[in-house]
C-alpha positions in Angstrom: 48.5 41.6 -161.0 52.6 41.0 -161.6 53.8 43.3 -164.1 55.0 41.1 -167.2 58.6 41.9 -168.5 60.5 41.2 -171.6 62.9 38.6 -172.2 65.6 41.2 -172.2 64.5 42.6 -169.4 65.0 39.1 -167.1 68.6 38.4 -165.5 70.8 35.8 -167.0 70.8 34.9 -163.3 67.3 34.7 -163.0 67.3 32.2 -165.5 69.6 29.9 -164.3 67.7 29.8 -160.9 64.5 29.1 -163.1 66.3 26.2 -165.0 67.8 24.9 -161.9 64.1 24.7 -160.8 63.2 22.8 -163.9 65.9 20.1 -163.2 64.3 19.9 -160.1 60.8 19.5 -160.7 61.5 17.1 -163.4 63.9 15.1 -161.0 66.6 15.5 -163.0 69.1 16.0 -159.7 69.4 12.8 -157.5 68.6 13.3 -153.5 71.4 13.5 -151.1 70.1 10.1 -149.7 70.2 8.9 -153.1 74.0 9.9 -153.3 74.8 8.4 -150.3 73.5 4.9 -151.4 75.7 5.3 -154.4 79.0 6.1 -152.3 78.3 3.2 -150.3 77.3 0.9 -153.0 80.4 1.4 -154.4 82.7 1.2 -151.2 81.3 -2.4 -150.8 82.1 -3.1 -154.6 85.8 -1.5 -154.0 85.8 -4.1 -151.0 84.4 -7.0 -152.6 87.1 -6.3 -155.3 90.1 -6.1 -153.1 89.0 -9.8 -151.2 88.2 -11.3 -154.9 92.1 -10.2 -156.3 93.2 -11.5 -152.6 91.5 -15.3 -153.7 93.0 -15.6 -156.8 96.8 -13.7 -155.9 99.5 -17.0 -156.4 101.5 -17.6 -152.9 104.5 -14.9 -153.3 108.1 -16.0 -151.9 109.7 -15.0 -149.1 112.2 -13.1 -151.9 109.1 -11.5 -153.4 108.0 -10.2 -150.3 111.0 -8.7 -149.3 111.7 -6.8 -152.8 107.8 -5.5 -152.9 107.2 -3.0 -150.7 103.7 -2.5 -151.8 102.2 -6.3 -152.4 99.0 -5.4 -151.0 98.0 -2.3 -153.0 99.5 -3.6 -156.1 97.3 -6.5 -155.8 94.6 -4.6 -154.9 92.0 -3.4 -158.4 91.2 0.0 -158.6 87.7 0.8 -159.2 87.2 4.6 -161.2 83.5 5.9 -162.5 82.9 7.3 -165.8 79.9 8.8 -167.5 77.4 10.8 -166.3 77.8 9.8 -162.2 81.3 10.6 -163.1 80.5 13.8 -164.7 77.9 14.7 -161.5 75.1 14.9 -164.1 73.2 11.6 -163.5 69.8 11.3 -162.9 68.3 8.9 -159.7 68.0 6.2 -162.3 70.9 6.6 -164.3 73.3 3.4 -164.1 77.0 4.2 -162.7 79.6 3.5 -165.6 82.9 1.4 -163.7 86.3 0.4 -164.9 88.5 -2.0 -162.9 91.7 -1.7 -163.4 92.7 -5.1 -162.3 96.9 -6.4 -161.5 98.7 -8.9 -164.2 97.5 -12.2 -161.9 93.7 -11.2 -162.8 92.7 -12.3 -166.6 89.6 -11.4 -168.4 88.0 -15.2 -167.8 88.2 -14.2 -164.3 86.4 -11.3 -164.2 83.7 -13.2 -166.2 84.2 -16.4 -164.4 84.7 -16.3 -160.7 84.2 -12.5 -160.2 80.6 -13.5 -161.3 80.2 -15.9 -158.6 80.9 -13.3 -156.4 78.3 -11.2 -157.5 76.1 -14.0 -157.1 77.2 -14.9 -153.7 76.5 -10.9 -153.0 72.9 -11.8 -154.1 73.0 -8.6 -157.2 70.1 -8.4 -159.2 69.6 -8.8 -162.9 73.1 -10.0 -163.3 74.0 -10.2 -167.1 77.5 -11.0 -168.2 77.6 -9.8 -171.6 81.4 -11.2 -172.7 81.1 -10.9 -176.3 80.5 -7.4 -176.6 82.5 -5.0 -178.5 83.0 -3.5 -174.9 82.8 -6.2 -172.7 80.2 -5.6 -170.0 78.9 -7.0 -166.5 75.3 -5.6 -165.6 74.1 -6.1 -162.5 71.8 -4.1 -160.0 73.2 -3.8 -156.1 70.9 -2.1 -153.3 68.9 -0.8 -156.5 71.8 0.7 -158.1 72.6 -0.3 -161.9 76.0 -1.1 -162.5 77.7 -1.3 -165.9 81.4 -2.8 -164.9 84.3 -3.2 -167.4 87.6 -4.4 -167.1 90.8 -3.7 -168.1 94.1 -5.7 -167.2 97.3 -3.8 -166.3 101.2 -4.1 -165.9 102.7 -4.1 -162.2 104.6 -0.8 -163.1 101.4 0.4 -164.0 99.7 -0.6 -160.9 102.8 0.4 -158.9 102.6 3.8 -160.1 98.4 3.7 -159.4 99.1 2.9 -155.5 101.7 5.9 -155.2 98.8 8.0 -156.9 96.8 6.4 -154.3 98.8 7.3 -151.0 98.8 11.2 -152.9 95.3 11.1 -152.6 94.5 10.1 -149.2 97.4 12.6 -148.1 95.6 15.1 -149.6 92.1 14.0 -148.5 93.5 13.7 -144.6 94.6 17.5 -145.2 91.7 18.8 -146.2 89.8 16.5 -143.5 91.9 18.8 -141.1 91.3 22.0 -142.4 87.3 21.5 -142.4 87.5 20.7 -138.9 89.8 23.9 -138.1 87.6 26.2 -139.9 84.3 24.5 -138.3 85.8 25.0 -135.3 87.1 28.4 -135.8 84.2 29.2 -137.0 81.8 28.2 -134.4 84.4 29.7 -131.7 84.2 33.3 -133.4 80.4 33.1 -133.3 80.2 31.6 -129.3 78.8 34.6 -126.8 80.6 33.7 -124.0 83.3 30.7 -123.1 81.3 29.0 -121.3 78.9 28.0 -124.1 80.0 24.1 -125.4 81.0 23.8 -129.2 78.7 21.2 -130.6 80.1 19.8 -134.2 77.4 18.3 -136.5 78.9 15.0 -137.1 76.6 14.4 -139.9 77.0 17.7 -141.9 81.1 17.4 -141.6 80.2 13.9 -142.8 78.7 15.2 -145.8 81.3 17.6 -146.2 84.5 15.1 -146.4 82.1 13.4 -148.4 82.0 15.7 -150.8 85.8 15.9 -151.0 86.3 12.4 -151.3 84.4 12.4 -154.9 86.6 15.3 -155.7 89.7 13.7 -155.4 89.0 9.8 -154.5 89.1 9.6 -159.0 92.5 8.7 -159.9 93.6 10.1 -163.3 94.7 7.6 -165.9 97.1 9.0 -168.2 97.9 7.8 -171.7 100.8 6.4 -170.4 98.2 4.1 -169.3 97.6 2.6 -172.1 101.0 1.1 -173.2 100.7 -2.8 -173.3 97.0 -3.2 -173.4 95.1 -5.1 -175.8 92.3 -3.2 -178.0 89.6 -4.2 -175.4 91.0 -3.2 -172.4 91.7 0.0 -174.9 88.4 0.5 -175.2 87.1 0.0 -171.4 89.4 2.5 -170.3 88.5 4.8 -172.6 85.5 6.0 -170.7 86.9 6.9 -167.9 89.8 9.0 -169.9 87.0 10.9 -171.8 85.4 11.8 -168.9 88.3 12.8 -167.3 89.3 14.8 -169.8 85.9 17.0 -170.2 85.7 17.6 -166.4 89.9 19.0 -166.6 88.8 21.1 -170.2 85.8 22.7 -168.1 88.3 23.3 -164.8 88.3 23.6 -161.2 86.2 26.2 -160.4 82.5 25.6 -158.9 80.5 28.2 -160.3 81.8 26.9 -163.9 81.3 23.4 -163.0 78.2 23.9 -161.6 77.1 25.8 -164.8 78.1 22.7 -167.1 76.5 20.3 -165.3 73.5 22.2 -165.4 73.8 23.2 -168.6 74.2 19.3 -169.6 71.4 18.2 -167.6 68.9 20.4 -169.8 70.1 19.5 -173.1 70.3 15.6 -172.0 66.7 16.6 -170.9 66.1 18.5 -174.0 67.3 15.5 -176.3 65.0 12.8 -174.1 61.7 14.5 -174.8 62.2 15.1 -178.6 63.5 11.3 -179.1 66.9 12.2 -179.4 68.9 10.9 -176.8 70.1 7.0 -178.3 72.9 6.0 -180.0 71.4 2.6 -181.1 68.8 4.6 -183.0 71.7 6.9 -185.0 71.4 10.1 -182.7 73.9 11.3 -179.7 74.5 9.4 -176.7 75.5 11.0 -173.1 79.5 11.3 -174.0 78.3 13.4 -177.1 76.4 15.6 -175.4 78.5 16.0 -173.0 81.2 17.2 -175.8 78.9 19.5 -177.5 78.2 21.4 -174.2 82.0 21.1 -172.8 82.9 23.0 -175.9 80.3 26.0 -175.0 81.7 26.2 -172.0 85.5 26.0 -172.8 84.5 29.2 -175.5 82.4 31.3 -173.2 84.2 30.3 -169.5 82.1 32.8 -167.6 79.1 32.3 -169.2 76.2 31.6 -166.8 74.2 28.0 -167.5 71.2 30.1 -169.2 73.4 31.9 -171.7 75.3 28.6 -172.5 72.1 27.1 -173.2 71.2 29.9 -175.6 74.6 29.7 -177.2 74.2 26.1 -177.3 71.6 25.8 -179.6 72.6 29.1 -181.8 75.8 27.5 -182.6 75.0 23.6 -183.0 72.3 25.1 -185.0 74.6 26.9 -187.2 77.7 24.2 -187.1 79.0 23.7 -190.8 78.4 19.8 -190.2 80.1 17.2 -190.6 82.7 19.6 -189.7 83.7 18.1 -186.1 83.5 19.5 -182.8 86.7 19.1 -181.1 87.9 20.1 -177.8 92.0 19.8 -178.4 94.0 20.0 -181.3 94.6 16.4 -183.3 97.2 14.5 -182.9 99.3 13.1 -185.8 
């Protein structure tokens, strides 16, 4: 018979590999298959996006293309996540929150005119154009994904400085594309017996690898420089994705403390669903709150393993002097 020991007695790491069990069993982590479908899903949105703006650019002069160096990205929206796929917390079916950021030529009428026939060419399910929201909104579902698309219209300096961001990125993705092919091959030469043995490179694990670092640094950041010249909608659309930005730089870099955030947020998002508290339309806390609660354990206790930051979670939430507010930065006057 197992010898029963004390809470005290049981590793903080111990009970992050039983909570990470928990999010399993209770499917709270999405399948790498699942993933995939979501990467792909929104590669052929990015597409669809690019051919749409294409449709509706007005026929540039000769002098225009001689003085724009960059017509094509410029014209081109840029499609960012936010929420939880954004955060890396969502479940396999959670919705994927999207902005487009969309070049002076597009207006809002188009996104929820022609950019709807487009979906409906593409054969989407449960389209629902929902115009007159607060937050504007297009739901629709693609390859069973659900997509909740805003849009937001921007300046050409704005969308000028987006495609220079742009080429930064894919620099820096092509870089590390190179290094993880040197260090797989490095690797699999320092563990060959003899020479005469032929290197073999698992196309589909480096695959999954780039993949990986193409969600890391695909997300173009939107500064509040951003925001100069838009109207209160578009305000609001683009808020989402500068939230989420914002929780995911406050947390950092560093895996093991990303890792313990994300799991640390799945179990009180978990938590929340089961005792009925997970919906802002019923007066409680929505993901983005939750989210902020738990960023702010973890910006206080950095090294903090996912089962202590759970513990402190709930001792200090418990304890908060509300409405006192939770707040992540200084305010700004």
């Amino acid at each position: 018979m197992p010898q029963l020991r004390s809470r005290n007695q049981i590793s903080h790491a111990e009970l992050t590999s039983s909570l990470m069990e928990v999010s399993t069993s209770r499917q709270l982590i999405e399948s790498t298959d699942g993933i995939q479908n979501r990467r792909q899903v929104m590669q052929r949105l990015n597409s669809m996006l690019g051919a749409w703006s294409e449709s509706l650019t007005p026929t540039a002069s000769y002098a225009d293309m001689l003085t724009s160096r960059k017509t094509k990205e410029t014209n081109h929206p840029y499609l960012l996540s936010f929420g939880s796929y954004r955060l890396g917390v969502h479940t396999p079916d959670a919705d994927v929150d999207c902005l487009v950021l969309a070049p002076p030529h597009i207006q809002r009428h188009d996104f929820f005119d022609s950019w709807i026939t487009v979906l409906k060419n593409a054969e989407v399910d449960d389209l629902h154009p929902v115009a007159t929201a607060y937050t504007p909104v297009v739901k629709f579902s693609m390859n069973g994904i659900k997509i909740d698309m805003v849009f937001a219209r921007i300046t050409s300096l704005q969308m000028n400085w987006l495609a220079d961001c742009k080429l930064r990125l894919e620099q820096a993705k092509m870089k590390e594309q190179v290094k993880m092919k040197e260090n797989s091959i490095d690797s699999e030469s320092e563990q060959a017996p003899s020479t005469e043995i032929v290197i073999e490179h698992n196309d589909h694990d480096l695959d999954d690898g780039l993949g990986e670092i193409a969600d890391k640094i695909a997300e173009m950041v939107v500064s509040d420089d951003m925001l100069i010249g838009l109207d209160e909608t578009s305000v609001r659309c683009v808020n989402g994705v500068r939230v989420s930005q914002y929780l995911l730089a406050t947390v950092g870099t560093n895996p093991t403390r990303l890792e313990n955030f994300r799991l640390t947020l799945r179990i009180v998002k978990e938590w929340a669903r089961v005792h009925g508290l997970y919906s802002n339309v019923l007066g409680f806390l929505g993901g983005v709150n939750w989210a902020i609660l738990v960023c702010w354990v973890c910006k206080e206790n950095p090294n903090a393993k996912a089962s202590m930051l759970l513990n402190l979670f709930f001792r200090t939430f418990a304890n908060w002097t509300w409405p006192h507010p939770v707040l992540l930065a200084k305010q700004q006057h």
